[in-house]
C-alpha positions in Angstrom: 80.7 81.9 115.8 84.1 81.2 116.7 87.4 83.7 115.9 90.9 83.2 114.8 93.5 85.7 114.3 95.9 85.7 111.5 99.0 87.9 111.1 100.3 88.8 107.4 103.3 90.5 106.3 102.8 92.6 103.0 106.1 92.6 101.3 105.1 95.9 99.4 105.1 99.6 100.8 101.6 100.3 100.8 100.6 103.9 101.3 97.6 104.6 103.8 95.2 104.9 100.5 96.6 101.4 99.3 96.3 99.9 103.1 92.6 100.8 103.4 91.7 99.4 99.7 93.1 96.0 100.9 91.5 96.0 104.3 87.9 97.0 102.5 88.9 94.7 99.9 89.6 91.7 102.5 86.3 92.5 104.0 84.6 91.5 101.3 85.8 87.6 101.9 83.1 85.8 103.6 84.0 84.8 107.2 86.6 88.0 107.3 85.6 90.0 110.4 88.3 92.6 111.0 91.2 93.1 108.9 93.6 95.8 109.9 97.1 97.4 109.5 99.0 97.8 112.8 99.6 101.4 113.5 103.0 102.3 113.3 103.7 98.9 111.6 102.9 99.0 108.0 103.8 95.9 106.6 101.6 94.1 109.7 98.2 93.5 109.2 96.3 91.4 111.6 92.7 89.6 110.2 90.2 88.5 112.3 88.0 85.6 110.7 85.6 83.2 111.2 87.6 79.4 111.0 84.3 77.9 110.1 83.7 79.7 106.9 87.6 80.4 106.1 91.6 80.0 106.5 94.4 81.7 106.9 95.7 80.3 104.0 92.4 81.3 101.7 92.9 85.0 103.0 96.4 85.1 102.5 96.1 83.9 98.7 93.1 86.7 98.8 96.1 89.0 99.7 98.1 87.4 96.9 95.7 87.7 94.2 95.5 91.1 94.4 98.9 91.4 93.9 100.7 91.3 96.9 103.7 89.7 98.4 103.1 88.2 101.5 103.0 85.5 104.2 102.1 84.2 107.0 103.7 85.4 110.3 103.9 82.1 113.0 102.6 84.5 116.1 
């Protein structure tokens, strides 16, 4: 299995209830591995996934579709 890393910026201020319903809903996308906030940095959250069985653009419209604000930070 190969790994990617993608870094998305949530426009919205998400409390820590809100941040772990994304990241549990995010791990529900096949090929999603790891998705988590960065402490300290609540608007960060970094997503490991699996480029063979997903994007970085599919998770960010996953993001989006669940009624986010966001993007893609170029790292």
């Amino acid at each position: 299995m190969n790994m990617s890393d993608v870094l998305i910026h949530v426009n919205e201020s998400t409390e820590e209830n809100g941040r772990f319903r994304l990241e549990e809903s995010l791990r529900d996308v096949a090929g999603v591995i790891a998705p988590r906030f960065s402490p300290g940095h609540d608007h960060l959250m970094f997503v490991a996934y699996d480029p063979d069985s997903t994007s970085a653009a599919a998770i960010l419209g996953q993001v989006r579709d669940l009624g986010y604000g966001a993007q893609i930070v170029a790292m």
